[in-house]
LOROGU-565727 format. One record per residue (C-alpha): x, z, y. Coordinates in steps of 0.05 Angstrom, whole numbers, padded with zeros to 5 digits, always signed. Layout:
BEGIN
XZY ...
# end
This chain:
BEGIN
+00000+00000+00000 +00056+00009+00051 +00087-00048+00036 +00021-00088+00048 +00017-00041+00116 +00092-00064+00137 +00083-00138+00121 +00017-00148+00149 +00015-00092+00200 +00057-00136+00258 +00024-00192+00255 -00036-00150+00261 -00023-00114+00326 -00001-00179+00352 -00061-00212+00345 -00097-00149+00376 -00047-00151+00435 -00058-00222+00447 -00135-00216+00450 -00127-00160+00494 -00086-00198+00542 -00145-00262+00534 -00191-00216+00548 -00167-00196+00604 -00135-00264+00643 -00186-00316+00611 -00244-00286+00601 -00281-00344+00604 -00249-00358+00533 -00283-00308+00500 -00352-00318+00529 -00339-00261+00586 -00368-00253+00657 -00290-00276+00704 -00281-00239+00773 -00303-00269+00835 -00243-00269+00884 -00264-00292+00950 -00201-00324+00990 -00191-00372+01037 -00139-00425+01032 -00099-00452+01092 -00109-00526+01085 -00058-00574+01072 -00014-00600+01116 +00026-00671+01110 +00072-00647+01159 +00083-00583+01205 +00070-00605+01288 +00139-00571+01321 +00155-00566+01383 +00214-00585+01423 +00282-00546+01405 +00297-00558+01482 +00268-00578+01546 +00331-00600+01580 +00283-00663+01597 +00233-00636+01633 +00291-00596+01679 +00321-00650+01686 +00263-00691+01715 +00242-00635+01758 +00297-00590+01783 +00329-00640+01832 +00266-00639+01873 +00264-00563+01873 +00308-00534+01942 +00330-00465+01958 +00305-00433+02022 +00341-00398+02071 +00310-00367+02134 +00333-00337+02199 +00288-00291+02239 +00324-00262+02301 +00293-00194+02336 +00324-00146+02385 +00343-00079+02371 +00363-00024+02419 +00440-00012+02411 +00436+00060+02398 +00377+00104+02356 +00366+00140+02418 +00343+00089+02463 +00287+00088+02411 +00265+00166+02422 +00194+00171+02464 +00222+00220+02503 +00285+00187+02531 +00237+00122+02543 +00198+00155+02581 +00257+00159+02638 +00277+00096+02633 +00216+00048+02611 +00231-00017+02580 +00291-00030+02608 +00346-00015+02563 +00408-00054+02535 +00390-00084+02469 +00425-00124+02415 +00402-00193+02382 +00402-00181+02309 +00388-00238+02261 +00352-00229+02192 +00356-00260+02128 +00312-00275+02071 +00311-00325+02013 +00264-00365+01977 +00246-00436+01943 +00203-00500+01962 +00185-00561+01918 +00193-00633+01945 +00132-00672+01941 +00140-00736+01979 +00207-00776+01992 +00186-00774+02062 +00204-00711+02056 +00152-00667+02059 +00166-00594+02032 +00112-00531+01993 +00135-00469+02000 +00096-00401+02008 +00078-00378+02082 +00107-00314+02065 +00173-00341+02059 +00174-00371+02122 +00128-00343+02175 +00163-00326+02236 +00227-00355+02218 +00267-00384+02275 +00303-00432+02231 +00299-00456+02163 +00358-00487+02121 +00346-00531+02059 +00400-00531+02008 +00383-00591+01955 +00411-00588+01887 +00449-00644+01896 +00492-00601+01952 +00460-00628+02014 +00441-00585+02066 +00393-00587+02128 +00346-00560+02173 +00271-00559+02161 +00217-00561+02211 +00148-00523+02201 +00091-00573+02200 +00038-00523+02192 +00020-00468+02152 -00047-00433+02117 -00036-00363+02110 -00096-00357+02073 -00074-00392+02008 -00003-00371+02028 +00025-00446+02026 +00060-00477+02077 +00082-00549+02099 +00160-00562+02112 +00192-00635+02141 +00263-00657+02121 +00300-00717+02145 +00349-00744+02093 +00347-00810+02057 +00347-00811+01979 +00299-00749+01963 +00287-00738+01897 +00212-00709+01894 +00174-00682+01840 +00116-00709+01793 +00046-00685+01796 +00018-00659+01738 -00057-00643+01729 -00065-00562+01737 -00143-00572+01728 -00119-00592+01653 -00072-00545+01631 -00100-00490+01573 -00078-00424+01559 -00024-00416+01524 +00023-00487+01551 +00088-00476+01552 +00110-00466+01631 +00189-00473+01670 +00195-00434+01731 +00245-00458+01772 +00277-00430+01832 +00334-00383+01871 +00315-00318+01839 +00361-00265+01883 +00401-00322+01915 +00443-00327+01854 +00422-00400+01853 +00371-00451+01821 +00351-00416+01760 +00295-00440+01703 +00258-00398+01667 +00210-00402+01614 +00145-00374+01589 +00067-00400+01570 +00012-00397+01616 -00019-00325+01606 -00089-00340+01640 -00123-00394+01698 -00167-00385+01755 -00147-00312+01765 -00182-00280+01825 -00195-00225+01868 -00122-00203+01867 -00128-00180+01939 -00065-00225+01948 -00098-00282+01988 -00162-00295+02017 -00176-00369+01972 -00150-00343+01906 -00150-00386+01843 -00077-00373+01815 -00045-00387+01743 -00017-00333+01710 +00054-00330+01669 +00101-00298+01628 +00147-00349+01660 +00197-00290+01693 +00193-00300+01764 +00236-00260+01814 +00242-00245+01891 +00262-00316+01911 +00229-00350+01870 +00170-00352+01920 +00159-00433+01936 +00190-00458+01873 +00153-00500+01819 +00115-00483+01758 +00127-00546+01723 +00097-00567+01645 +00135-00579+01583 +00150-00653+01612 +00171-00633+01684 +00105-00645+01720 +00093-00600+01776 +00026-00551+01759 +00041-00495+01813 +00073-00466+01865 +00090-00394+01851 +00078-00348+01901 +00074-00279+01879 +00086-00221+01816 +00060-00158+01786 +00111-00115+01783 +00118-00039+01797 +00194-00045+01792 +00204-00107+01840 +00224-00147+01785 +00195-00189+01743 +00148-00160+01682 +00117-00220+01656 +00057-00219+01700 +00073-00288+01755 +00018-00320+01792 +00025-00390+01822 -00027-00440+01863 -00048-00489+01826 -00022-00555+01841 -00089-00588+01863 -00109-00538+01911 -00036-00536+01939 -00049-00616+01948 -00113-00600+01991 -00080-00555+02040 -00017-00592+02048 -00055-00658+02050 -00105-00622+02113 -00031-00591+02143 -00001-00651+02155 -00064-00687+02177 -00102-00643+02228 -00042-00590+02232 -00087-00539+02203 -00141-00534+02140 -00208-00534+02164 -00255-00503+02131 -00333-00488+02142 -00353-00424+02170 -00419-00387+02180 -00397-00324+02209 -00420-00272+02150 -00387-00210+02122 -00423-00201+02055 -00425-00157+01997 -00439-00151+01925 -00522-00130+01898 -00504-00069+01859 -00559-00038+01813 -00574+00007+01857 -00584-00045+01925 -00626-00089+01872 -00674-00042+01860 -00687-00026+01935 -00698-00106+01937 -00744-00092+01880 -00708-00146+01842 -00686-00149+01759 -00635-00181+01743 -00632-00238+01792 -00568-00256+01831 -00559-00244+01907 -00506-00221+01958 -00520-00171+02017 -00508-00204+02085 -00463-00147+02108 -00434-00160+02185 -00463-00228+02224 -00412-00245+02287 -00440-00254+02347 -00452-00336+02366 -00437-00350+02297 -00475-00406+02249 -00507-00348+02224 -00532-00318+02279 -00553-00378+02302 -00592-00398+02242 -00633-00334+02243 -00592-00293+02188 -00590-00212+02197 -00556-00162+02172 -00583-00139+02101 -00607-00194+02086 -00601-00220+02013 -00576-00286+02001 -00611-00313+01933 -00584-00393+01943 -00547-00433+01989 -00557-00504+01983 -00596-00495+01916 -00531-00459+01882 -00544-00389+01865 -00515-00343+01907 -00483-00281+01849 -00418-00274+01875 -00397-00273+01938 -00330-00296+01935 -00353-00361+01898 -00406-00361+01951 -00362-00365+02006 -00306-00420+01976 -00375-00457+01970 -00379-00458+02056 -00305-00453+02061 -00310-00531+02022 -00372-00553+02065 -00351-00599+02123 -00360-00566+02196 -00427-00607+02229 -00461-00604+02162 -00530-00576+02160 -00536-00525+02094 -00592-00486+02064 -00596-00419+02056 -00651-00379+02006 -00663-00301+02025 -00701-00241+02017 -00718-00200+02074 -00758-00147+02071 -00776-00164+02003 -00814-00235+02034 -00772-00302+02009 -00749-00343+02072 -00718-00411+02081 -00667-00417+02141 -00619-00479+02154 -00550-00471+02187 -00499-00514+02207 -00429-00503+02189 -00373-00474+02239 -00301-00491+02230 -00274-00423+02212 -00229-00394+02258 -00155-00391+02243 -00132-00330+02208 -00065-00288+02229 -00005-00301+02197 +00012-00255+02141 
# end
């Protein structure tokens, strides 16, 4: 019997151990139930899309029409700190030796034309008494101020040197989150300097920064002097001017905001045309319908802003418009926000006739008003 056991007892327990293991993998062998495993498969691809291993080409293409900035403000100063004291001013009034001091700052501006027309931020040149343009190509010159618009911070430069290289417009109305961006410009002085990121974010707003806001955000590290340079696409087409960062150090923390290229076209396109951009005005302070204002207006849900502040002799006032008044539409678009709202009369040509939707005193009421040209704001 044991020697029955030992020559038929291993192929015995292999067999067992094999239908175990059947059992187990294939059940669908044996006439058993299989596991449902819910996964979901990438699908095929021929071939992986990569991107570029360098984007020498797009500098290349755009950096020669990129120009460092340097600006000279002069002011006087009293020769000693105690010719400043109230006290000692007092005895001798206004008339006290001072010294002519001259200030320096830096910055960048893009070439857009080869007649030589210059963007650069307002901030980086308002007041100055003299501007120099260094090219990459070594050339140096002075630039005169055409006009500015402190509002979207841009400002209009003109150069006179043959041979300008000028940069390519791309479309900044077409560019998605998540495009690979250059920023190039004189970060610090040190020089014309490209960096790279992706666009973070579009049509950013309400940054308190400017009064038109509609910037494009990157990672894209942008520094003190880079102000005025060129946010340019993976090909070297121009998309924005950068203008300003986030940063609670002073340098740059991955947060960049530039004006988009098409609005910067507008402005510098009204600049060197009437001097100025003109936009419509109607001579309103407004403010946003919280809950609590809607339910006074015994409205639910539906948009309006609060006519704030009306200046005297303005469209406004002329048209009939008061103070607390609520603005439902104004030329048949509603009226929810009122920054949106505003850009909407800021774009309306001065002379045109516009209707305006409100509620006063809970009665609906229809008033037309013709656009202002809004007065010029203060330099920043």
């Amino acid at each position: 019997m044991f020697k029955a056991l030992r020559i038929f007892g291993w192929p015995l327990l292999v067999g067992v151990l094999s239908a175990l293991l059947i059992m187990q993998y294939f059940p669908q062998w044996v006439g058993l139930p299989g596991q449902d495993v819910n996964v979901r498969q990438a699908p095929f691809y021929s071939r992986m899309q990569e991107g570029p291993v360098s984007y020498a080409e797009a500098v290349t293409t755009a950096s020669p029409a990129v120009a460092n900035l340097y600006t000279t403000k002069y002011s006087n100063k009293s020769t000693h700190p105690l010719f400043e004291d109230p006290q000692f001013r007092k005895f001798f009034g206004d008339n006290l030796p001072k010294q002519r001091r001259m200030e320096s700052s830096l910055g960048s501006a893009v070439i857009m034309s080869p007649e030589g027309y210059l963007l650069t931020n307002n901030h980086v040149v308002a007041d100055a008494d003299q501007i120099v343009v260094a090219l990459k190509d070594g050339r140096e010159t002075l630039a005169r101020l055409i006009g500015s618009d402190p509002e979207t911070d841009l400002a209009v430069l003109k150069i006179d040197l043959q041979n300008l290289p000028f940069i390519t417009l791309g479309r900044s109305d077409n560019i998605r989150i998540g495009d690979v961006s250059l920023a190039i410009g004189n970060p610090f002085g040190v020089g014309q300097t490209v960096t790279m990121g992706i666009i973070s974010a579009t049509g950013r707003n309400q940054l308190g920064l400017n009064t038109y806001e509609d910037f494009i955000q990157t990672d894209a590290a942008i520094n003190p002097g880079n102000s005025g340079g060129a946010l340019v696409d993976a090909y070297g087409n121009l998309v924005g001017i950068n203008t300003a960062i986030f940063s609670k150090s002073g340098g740059s923390q991955g947060i960049g905001f530039a004006i988009p290229v098409k609005l910067a076209m507008e402005v510098m396109r009204a600049i060197i045309e009437h001097g100025q951009v003109i936009r419509g005005w109607l001579g309103i302070e407004v403010q946003p319908l919280t809950p609590e204002l809607a339910e006074s207006f015994g409205l639910d849900g539906r948009p309006g802003i609060v006519v704030a502040g009306i200046y005297r002799d303005g469209p406004a006032q002329k048209a009939g418009l008061q103070p607390g008044d609520l603005i439902l539409s104004i030329d048949g678009e509603a009226a929810g926000d009122g920054r949106r709202s505003m850009n909407q009369v800021a774009r309306a040509k001065p002379g045109d006739k516009i209707r305006i939707d409100i509620l006063r005193n809970s009665k609906p009421l229809q008033l037309t008003a013709e656009i202002g040209v809004r007065p010029p704001a203060q330099g920043k």
